[in-house]
Biopython code that builds the backbone (N, CA, C, O; Angstrom):
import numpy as np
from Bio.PDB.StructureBuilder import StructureBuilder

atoms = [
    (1, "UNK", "N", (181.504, 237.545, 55.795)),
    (1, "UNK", "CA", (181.715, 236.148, 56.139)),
    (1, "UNK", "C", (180.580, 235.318, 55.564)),
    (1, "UNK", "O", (179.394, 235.490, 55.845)),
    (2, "UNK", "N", (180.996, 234.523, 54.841)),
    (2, "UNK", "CA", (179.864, 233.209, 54.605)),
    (2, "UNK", "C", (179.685, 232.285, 55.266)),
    (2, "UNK", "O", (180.583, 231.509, 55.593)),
    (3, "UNK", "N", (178.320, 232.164, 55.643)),
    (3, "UNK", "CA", (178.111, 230.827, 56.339)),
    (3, "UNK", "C", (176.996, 230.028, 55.706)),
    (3, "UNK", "O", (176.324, 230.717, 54.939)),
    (4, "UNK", "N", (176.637, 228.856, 55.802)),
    (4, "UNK", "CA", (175.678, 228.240, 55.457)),
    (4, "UNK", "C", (174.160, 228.346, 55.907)),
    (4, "UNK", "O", (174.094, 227.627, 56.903)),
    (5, "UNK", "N", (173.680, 228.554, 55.814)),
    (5, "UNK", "CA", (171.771, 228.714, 56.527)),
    (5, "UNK", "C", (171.340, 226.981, 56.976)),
    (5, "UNK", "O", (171.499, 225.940, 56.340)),
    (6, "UNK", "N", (170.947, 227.153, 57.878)),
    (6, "UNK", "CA", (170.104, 226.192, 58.924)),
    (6, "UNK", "C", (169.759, 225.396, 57.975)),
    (6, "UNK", "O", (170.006, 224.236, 58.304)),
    (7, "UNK", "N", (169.131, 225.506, 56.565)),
    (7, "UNK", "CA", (168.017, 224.783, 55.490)),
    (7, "UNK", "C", (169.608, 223.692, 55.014)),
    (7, "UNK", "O", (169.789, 222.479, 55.123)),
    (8, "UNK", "N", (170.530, 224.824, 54.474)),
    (8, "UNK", "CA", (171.675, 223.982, 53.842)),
    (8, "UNK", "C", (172.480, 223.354, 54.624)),
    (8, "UNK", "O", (173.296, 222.607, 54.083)),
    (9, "UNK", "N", (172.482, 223.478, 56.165)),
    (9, "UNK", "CA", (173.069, 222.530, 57.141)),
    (9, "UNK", "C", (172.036, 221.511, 57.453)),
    (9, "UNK", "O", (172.490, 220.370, 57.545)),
    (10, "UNK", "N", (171.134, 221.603, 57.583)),
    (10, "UNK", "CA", (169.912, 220.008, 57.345)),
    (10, "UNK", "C", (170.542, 219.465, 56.929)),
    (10, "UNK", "O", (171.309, 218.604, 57.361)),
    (11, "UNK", "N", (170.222, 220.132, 55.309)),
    (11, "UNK", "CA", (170.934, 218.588, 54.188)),
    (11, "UNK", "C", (171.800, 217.892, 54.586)),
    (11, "UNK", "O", (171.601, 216.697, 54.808)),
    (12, "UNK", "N", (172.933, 218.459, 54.764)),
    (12, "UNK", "CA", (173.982, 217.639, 54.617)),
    (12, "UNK", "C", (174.311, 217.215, 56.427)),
    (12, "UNK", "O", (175.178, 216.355, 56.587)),
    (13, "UNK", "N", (173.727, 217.724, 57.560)),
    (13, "UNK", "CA", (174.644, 217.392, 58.474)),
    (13, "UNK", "C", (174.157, 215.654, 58.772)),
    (13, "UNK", "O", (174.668, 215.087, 59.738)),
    (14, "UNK", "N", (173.496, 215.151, 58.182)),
    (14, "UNK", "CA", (172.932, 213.876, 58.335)),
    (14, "UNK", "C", (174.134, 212.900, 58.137)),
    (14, "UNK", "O", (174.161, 211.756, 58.591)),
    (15, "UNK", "N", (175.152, 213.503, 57.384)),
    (15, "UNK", "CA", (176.704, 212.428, 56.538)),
    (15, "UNK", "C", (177.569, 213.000, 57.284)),
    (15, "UNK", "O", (178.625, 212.423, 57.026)),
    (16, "UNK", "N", (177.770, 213.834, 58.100)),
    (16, "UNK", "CA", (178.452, 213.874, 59.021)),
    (16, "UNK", "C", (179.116, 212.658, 60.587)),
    (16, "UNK", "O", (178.438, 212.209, 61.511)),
    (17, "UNK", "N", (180.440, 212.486, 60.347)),
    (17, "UNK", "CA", (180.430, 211.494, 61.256)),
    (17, "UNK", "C", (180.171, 211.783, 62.252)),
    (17, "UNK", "O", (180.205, 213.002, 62.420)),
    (18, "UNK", "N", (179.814, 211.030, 63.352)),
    (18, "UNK", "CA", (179.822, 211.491, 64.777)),
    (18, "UNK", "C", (180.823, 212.099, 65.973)),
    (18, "UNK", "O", (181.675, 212.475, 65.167)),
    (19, "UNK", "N", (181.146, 212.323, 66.713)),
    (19, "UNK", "CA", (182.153, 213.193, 67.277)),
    (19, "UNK", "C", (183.169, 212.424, 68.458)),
    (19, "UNK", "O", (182.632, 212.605, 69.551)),
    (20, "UNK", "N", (184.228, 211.768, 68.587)),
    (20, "UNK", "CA", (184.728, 210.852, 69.583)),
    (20, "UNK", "C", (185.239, 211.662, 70.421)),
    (20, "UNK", "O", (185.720, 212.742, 70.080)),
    (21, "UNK", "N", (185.200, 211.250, 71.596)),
    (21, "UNK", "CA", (185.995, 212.339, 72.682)),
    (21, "UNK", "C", (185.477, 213.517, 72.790)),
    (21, "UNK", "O", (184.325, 213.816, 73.104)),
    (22, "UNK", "N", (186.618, 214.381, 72.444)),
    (22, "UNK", "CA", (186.695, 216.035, 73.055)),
    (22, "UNK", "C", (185.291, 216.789, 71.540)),
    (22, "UNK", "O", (184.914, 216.451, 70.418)),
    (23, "UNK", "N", (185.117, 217.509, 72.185)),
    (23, "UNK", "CA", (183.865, 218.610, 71.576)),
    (23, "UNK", "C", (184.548, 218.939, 70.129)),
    (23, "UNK", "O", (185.714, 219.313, 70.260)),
    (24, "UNK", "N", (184.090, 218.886, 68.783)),
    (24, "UNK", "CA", (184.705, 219.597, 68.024)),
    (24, "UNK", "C", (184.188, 220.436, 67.428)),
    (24, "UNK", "O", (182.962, 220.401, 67.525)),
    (25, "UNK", "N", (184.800, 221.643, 66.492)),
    (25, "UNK", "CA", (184.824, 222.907, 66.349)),
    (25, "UNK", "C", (183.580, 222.587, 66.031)),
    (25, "UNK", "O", (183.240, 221.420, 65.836)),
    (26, "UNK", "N", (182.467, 223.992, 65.913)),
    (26, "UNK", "CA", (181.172, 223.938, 65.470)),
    (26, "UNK", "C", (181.362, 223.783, 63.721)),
    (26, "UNK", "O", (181.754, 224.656, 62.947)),
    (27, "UNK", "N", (180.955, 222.409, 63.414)),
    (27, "UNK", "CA", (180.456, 222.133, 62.156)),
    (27, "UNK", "C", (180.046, 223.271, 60.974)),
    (27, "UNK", "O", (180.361, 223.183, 59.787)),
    (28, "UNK", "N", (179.393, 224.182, 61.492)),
    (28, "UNK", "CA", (178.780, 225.179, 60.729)),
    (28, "UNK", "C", (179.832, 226.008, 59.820)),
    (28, "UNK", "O", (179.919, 226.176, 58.604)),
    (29, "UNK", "N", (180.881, 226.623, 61.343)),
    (29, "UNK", "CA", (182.028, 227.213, 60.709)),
    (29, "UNK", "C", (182.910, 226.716, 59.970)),
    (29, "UNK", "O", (183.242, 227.003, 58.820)),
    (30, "UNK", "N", (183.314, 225.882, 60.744)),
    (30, "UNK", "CA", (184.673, 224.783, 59.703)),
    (30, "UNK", "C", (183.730, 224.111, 58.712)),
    (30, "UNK", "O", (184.595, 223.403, 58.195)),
    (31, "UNK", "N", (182.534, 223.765, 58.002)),
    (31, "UNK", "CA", (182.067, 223.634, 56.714)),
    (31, "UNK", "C", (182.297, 225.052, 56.078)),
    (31, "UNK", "O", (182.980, 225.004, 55.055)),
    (32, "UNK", "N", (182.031, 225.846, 56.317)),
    (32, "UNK", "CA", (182.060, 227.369, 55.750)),
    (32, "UNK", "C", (182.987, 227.663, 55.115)),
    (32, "UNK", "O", (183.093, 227.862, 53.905)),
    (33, "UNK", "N", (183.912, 227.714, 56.148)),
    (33, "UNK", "CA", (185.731, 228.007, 56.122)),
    (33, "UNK", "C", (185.825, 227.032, 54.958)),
    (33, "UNK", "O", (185.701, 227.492, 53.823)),
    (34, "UNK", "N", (186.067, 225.518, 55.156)),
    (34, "UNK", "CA", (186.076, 224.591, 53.793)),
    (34, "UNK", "C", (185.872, 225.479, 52.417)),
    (34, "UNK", "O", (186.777, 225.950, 51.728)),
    (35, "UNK", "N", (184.163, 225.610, 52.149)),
    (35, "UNK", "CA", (183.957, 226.657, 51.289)),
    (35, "UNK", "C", (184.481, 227.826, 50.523)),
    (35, "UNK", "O", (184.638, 227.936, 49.307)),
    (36, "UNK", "N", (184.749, 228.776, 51.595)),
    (36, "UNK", "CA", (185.701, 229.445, 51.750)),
    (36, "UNK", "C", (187.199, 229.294, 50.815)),
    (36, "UNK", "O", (187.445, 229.719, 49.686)),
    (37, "UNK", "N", (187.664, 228.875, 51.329)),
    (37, "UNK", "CA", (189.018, 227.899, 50.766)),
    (37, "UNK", "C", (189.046, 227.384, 49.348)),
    (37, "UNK", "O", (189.914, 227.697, 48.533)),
    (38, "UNK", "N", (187.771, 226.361, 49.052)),
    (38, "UNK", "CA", (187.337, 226.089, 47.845)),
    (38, "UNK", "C", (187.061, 227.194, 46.792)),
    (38, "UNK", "O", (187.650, 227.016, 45.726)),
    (39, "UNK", "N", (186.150, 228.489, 46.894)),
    (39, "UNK", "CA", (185.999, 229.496, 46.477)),
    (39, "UNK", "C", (187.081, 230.493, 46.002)),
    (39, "UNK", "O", (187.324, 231.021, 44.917)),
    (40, "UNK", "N", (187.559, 230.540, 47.062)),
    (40, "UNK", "CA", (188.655, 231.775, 46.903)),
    (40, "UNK", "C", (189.471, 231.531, 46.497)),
    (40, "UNK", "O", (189.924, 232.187, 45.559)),
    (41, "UNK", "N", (190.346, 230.004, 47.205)),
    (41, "UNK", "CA", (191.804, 229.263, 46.897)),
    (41, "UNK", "C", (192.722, 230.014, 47.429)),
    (41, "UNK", "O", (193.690, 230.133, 46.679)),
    (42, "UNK", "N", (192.843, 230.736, 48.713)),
    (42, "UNK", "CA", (193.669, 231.275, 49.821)),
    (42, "UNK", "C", (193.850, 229.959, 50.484)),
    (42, "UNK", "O", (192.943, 229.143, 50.653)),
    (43, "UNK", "N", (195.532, 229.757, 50.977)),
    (43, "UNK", "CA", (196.103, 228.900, 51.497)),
    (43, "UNK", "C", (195.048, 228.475, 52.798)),
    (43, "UNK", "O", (194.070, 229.192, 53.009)),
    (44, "UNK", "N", (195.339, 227.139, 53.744)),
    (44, "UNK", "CA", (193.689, 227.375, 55.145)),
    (44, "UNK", "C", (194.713, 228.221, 56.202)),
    (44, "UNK", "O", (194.350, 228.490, 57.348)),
    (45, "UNK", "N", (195.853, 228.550, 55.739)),
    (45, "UNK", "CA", (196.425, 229.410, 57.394)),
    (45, "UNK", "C", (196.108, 230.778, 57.272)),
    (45, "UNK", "O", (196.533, 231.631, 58.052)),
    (46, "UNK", "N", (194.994, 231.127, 55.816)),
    (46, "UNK", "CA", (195.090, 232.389, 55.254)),
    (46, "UNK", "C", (193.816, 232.915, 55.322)),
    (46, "UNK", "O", (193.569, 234.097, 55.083)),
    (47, "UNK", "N", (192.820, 231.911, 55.704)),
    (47, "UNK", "CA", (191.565, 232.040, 56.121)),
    (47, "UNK", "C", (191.051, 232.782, 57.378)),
    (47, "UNK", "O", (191.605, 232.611, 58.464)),
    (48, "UNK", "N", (190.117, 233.506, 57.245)),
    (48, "UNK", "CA", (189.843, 234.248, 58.514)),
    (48, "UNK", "C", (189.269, 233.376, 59.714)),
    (48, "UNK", "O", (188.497, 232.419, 59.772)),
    (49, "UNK", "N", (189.948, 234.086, 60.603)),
    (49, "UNK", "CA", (189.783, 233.145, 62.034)),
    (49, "UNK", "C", (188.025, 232.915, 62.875)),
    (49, "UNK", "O", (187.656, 232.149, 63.765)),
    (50, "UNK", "N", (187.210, 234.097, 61.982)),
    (50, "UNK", "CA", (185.981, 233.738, 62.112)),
    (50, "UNK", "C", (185.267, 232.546, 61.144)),
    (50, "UNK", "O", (184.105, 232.705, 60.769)),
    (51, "UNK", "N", (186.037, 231.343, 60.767)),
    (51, "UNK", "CA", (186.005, 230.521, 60.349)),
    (51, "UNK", "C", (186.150, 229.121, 61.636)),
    (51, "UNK", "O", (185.735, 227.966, 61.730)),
    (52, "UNK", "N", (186.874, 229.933, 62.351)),
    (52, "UNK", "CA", (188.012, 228.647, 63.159)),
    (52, "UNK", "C", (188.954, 228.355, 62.824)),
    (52, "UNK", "O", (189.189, 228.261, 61.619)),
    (53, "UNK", "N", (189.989, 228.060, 63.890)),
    (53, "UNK", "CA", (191.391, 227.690, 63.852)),
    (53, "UNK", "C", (191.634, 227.003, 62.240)),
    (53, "UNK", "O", (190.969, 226.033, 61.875)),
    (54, "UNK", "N", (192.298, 227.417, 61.676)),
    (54, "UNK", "CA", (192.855, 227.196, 60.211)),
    (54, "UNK", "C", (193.094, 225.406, 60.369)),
    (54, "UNK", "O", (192.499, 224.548, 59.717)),
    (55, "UNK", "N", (193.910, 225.233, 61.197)),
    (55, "UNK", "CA", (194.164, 223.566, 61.476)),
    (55, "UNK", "C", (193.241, 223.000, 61.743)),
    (55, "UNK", "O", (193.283, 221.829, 61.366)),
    (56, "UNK", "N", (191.799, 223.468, 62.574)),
    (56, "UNK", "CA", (190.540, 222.671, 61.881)),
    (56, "UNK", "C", (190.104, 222.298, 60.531)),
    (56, "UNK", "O", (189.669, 221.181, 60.250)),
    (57, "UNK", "N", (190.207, 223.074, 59.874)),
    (57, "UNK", "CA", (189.634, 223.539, 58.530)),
    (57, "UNK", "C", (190.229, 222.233, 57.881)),
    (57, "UNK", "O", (189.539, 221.311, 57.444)),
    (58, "UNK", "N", (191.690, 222.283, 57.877)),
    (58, "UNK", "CA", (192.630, 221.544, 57.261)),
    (58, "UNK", "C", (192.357, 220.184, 57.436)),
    (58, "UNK", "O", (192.363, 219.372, 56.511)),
    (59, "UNK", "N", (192.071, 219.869, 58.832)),
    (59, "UNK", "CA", (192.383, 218.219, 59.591)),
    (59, "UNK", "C", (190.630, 217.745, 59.112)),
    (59, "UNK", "O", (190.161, 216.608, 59.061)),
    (60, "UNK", "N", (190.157, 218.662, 58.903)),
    (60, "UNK", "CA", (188.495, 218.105, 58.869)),
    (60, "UNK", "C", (188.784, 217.642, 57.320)),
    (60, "UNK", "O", (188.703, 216.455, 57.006)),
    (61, "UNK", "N", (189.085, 218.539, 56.494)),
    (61, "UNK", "CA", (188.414, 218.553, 54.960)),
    (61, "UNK", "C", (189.625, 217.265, 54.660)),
    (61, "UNK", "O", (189.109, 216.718, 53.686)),
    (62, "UNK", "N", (190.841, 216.537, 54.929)),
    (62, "UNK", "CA", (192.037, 215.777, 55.195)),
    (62, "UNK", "C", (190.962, 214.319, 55.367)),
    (62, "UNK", "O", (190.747, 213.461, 54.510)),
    (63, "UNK", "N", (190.338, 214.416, 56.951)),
    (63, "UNK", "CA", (190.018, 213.548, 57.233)),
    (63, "UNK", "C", (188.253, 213.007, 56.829)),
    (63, "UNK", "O", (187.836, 211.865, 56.634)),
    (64, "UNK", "N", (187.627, 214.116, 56.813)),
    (64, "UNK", "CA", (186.361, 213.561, 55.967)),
    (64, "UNK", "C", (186.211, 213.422, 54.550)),
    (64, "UNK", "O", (185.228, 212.983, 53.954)),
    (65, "UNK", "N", (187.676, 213.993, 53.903)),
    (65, "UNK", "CA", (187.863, 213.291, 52.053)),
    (65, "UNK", "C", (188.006, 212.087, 52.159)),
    (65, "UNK", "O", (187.551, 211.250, 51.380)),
    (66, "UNK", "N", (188.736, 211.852, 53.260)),
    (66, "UNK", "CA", (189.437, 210.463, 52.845)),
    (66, "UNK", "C", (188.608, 209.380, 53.511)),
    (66, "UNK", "O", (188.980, 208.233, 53.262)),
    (67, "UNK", "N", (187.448, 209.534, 54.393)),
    (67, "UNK", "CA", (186.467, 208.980, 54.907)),
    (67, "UNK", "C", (184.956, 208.821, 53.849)),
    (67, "UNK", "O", (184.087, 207.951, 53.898)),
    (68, "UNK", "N", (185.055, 209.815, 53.089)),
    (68, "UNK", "CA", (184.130, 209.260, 51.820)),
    (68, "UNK", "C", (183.374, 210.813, 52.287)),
    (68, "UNK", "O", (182.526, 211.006, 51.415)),
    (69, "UNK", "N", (183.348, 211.570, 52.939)),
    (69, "UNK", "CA", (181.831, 212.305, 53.585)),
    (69, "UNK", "C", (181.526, 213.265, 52.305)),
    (69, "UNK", "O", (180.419, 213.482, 51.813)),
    (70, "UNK", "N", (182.992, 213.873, 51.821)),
    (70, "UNK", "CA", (181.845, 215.331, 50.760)),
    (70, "UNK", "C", (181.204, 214.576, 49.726)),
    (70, "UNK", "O", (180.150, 214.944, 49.207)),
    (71, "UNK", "N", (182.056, 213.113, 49.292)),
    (71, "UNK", "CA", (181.583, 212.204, 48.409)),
    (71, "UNK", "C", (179.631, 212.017, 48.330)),
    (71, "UNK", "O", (178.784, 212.260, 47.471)),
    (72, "UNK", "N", (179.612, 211.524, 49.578)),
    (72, "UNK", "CA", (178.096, 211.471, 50.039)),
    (72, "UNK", "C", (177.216, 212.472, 49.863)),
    (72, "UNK", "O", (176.147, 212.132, 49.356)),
    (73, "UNK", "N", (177.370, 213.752, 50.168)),
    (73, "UNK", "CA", (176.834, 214.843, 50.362)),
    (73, "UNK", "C", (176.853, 215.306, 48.802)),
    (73, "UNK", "O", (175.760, 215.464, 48.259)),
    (74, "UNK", "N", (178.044, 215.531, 48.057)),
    (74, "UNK", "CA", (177.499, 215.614, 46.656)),
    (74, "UNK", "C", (176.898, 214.528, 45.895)),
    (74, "UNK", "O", (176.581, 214.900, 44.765)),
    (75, "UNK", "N", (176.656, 213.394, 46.126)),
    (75, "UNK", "CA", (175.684, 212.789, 45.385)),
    (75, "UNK", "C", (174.044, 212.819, 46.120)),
    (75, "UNK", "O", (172.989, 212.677, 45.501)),
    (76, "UNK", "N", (174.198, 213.035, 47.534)),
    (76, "UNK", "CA", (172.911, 213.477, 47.699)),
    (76, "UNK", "C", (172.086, 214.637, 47.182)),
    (76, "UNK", "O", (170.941, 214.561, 46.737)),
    (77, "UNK", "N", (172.969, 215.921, 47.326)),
    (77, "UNK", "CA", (172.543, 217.260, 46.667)),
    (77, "UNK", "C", (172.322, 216.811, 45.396)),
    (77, "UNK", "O", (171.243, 217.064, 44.860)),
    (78, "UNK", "N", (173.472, 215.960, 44.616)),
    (78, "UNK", "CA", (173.047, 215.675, 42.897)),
    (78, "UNK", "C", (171.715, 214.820, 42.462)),
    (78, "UNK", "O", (171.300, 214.659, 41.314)),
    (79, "UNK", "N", (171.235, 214.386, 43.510)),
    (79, "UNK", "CA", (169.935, 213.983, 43.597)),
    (79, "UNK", "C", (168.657, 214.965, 43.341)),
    (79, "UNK", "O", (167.789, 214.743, 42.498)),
    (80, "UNK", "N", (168.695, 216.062, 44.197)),
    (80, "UNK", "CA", (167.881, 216.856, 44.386)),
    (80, "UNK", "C", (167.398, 217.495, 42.929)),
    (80, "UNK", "O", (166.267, 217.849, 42.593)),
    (81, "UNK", "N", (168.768, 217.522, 42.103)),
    (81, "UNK", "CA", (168.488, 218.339, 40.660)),
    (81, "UNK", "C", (167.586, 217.650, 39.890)),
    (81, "UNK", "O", (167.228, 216.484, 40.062)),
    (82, "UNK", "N", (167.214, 218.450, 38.994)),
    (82, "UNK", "CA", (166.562, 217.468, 38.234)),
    (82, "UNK", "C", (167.697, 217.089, 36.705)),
    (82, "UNK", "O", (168.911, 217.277, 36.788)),
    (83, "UNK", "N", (166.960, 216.494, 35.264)),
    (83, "UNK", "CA", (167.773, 216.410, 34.561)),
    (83, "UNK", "C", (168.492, 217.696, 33.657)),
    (83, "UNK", "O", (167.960, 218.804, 33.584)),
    (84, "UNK", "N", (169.467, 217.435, 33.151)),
    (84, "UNK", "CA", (169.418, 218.795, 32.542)),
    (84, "UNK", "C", (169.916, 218.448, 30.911)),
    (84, "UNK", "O", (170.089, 217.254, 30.665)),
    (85, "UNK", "N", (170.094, 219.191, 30.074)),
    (85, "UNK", "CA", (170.006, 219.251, 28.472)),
    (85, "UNK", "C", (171.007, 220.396, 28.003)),
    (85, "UNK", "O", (170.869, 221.214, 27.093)),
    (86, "UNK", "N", (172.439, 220.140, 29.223)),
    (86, "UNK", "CA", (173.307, 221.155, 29.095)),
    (86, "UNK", "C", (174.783, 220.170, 29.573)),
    (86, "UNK", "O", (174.700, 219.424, 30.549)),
    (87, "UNK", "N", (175.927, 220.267, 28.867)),
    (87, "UNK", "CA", (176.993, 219.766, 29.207)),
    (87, "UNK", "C", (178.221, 220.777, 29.238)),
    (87, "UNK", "O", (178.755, 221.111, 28.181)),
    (88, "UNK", "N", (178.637, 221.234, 30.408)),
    (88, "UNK", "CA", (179.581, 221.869, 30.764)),
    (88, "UNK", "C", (181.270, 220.712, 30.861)),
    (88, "UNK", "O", (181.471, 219.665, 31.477)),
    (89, "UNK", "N", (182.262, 221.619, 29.865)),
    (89, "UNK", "CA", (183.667, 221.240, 30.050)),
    (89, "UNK", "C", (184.272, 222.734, 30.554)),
    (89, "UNK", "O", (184.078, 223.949, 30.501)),
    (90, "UNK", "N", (185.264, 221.557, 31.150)),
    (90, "UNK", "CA", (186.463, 222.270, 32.135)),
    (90, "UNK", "C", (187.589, 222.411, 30.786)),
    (90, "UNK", "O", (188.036, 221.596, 29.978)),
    (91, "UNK", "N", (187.784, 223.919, 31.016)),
    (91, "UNK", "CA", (188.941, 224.287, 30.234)),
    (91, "UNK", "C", (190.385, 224.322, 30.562)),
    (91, "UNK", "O", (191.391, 224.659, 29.937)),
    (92, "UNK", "N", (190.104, 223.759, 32.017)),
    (92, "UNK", "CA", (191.031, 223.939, 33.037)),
    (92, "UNK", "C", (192.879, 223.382, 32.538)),
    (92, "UNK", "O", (192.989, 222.157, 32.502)),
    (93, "UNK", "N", (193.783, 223.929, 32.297)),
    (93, "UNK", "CA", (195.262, 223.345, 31.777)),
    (93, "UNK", "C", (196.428, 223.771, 32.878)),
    (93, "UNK", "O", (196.468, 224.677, 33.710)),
    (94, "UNK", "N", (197.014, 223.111, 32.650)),
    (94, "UNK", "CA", (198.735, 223.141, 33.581)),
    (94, "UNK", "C", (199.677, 223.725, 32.809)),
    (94, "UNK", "O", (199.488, 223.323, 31.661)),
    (95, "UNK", "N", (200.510, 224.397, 32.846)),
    (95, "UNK", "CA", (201.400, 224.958, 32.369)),
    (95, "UNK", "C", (202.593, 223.762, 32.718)),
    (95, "UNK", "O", (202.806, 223.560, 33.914)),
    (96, "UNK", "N", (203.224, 223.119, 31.904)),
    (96, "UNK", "CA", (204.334, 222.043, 32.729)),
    (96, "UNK", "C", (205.437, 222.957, 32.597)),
    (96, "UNK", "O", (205.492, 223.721, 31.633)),
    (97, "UNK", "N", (206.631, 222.931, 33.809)),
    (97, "UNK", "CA", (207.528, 223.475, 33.810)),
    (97, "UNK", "C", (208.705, 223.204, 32.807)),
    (97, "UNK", "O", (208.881, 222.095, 32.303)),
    (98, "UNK", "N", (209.413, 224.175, 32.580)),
    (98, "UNK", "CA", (210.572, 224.397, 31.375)),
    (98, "UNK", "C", (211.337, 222.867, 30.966)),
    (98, "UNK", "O", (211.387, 222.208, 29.928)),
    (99, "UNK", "N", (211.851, 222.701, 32.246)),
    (99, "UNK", "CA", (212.807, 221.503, 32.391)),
    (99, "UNK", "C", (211.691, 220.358, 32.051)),
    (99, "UNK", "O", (212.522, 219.562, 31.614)),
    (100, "UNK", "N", (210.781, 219.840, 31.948)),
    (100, "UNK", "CA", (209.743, 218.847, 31.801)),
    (100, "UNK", "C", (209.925, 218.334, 30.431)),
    (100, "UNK", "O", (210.226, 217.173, 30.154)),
    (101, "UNK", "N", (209.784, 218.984, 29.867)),
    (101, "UNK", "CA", (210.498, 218.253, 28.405)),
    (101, "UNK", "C", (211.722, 217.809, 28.158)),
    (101, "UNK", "O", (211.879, 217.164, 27.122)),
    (102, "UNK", "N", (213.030, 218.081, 29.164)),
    (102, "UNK", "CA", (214.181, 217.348, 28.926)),
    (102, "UNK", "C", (214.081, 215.792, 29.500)),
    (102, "UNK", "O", (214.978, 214.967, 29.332)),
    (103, "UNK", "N", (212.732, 215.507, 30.268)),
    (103, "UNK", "CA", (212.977, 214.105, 31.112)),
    (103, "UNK", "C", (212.731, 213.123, 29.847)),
    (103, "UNK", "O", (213.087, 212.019, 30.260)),
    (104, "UNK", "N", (212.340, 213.002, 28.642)),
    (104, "UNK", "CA", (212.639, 211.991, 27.895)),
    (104, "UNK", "C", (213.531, 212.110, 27.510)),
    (104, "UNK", "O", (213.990, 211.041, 27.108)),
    (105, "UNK", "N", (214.260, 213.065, 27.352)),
    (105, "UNK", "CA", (215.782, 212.866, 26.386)),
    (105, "UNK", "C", (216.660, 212.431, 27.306)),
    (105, "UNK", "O", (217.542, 211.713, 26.836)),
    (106, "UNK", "N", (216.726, 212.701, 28.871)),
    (106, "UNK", "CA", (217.366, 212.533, 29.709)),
    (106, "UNK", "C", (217.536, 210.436, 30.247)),
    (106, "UNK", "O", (218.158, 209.686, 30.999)),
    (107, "UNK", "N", (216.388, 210.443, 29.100)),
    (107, "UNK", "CA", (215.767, 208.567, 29.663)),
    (107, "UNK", "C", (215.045, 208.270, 30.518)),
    (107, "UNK", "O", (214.689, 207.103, 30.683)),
    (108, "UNK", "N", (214.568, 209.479, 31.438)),
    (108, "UNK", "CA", (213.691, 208.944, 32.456)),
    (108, "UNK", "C", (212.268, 208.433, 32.522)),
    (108, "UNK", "O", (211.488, 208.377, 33.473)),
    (109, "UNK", "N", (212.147, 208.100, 31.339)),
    (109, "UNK", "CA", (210.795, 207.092, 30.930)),
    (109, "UNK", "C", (211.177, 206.124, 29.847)),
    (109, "UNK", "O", (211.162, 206.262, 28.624)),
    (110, "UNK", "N", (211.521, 205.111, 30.602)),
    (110, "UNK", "CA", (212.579, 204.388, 30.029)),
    (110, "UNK", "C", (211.645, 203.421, 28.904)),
    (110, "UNK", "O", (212.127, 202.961, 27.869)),
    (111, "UNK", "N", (210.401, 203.252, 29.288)),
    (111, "UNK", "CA", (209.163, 202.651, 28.316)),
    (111, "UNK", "C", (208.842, 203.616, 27.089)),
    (111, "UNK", "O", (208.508, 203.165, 25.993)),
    (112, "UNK", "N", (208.955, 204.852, 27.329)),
    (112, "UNK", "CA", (208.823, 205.500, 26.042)),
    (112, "UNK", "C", (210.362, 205.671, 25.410)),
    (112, "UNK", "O", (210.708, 205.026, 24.420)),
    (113, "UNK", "N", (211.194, 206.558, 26.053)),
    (113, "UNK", "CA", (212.555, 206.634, 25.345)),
    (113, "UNK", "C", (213.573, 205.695, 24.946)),
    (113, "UNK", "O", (214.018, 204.886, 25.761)),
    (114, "UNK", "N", (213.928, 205.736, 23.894)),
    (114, "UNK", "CA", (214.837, 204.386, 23.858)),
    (114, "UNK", "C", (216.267, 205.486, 23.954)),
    (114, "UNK", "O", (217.251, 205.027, 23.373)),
    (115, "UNK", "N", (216.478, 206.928, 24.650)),
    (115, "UNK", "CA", (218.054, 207.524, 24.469)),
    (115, "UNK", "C", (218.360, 206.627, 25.929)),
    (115, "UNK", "O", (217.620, 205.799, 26.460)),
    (116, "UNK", "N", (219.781, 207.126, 26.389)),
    (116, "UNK", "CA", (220.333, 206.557, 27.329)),
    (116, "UNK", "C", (220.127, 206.756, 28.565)),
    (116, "UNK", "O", (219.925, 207.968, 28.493)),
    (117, "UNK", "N", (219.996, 206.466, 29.875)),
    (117, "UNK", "CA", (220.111, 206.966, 31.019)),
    (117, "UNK", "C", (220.677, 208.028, 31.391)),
    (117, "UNK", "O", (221.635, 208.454, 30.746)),
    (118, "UNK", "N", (220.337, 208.503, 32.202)),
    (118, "UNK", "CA", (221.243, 209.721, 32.542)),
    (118, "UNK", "C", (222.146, 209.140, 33.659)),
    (118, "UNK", "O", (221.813, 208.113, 34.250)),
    (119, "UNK", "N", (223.223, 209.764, 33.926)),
    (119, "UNK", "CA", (224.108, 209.051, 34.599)),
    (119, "UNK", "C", (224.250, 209.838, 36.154)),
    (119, "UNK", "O", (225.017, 209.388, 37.006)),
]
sb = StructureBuilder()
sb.init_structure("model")
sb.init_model(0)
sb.init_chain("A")
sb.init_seg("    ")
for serial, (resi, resn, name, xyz) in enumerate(atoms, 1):
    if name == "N":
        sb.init_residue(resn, " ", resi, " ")
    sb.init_atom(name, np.array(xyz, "f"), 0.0, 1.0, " ", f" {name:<3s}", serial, name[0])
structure = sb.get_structure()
């Protein structure tokens, strides 16, 4: 199991929002689990439960993307680096599915294709 160390929960638990109401899962784990997820790329219902309830995992990383928080936390850590004299690209590609090339002939980009609608 991975978890984060006390030093690497400092950093970041400072951008953490605060907690309304009811107690929520310990931070430590459900950041982990996150990790976890990110790393491996196992679905979050596929994650081990010494993480915490999978629907934590999910509703946290859901609701603190869209609240700005990992945003914060990686430009703080990107602070810490210093400069570097190295540029890494992503080789990363999509395979588009079979049928994907019939949608212009079909007309469904009606700004690029001038064939007919499909009916």
């Amino acid at each position: 199991m991975f978890l984060l160390s006390n030093t690497q929960m400092a950093r970041i638990s400072q951008f953490f929002p605060l907690a309304h109401g009811l107690v929520r899962a310990d931070d430590r784990r459900v950041i982990s689990g996150i990790i976890f997820v990110i790393r491996n790329g196992p679905k979050r219902r596929d994650v081990p439960m010494s993480y915490g309830p999978h629907k934590a995992i999910q509703n946290r990383f859901i609701r603190w993307s869209e609240m700005g928080v990992f945003g914060r936390i990686f430009v703080e850590l990107a602070k810490g680096g210093g400069g570097t004299e190295e540029t890494m690209i992503d080789a990363t590609h999509l395979k588009a599915h079979r049928t994907a090339a019939s949608l212009l002939k079909k007309g469904l980009f009606p700004s690029i294709s001038d064939a007919r609608k499909a009916a």
